[in-house]
C-alpha positions, 0 to 999 in steps of 0.5 A: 257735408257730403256733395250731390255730385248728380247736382253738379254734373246736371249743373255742368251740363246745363251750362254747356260743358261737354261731358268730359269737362263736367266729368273733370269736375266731378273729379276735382270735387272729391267723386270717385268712378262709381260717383261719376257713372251713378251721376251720368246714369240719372242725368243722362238716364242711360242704361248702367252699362251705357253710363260705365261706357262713358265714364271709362272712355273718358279721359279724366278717368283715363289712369284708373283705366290703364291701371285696372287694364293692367291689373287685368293683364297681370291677373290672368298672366299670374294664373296662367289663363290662355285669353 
């Protein structure tokens, strides 16, 4: 049975838990990043950029961040771009 993580985030909110907390939810309930930011897109009825926003800032996504801001670094390092 898969979960309608956009249902538990609206849920959440609803009952007054901050965006990040619910966000912290969705996490512990098996939502990956992409999960979070499509729920956040429709509750919030935010623009995708809007809603990626807000789910990178938060830090319950905050390991996925540093790593891909690592991985990034080390990328562009490795092919010896000047950025």
């Amino acid at each position: 049975m898969s979960i309608d993580f956009t249902t538990v985030l609206r849920d959440e909110l609803a009952r007054g838990t901050s965006l990040d907390d619910a966000l912290l939810t969705l996490r512990e309930q098996g939502a990956s990043v992409i999960d979070s930011i499509k729920s956040v897109r429709e509750v919030e009825c935010v623009p995708l950029g809007d809603a990626k926003q807000l789910v990178s800032s938060s830090p319950t996504w905050s390991d996925i961040r540093e790593s891909h801001a690592a991985f990034i670094e080390e990328l562009i390092q490795s092919l010896g771009v000047n950025a």
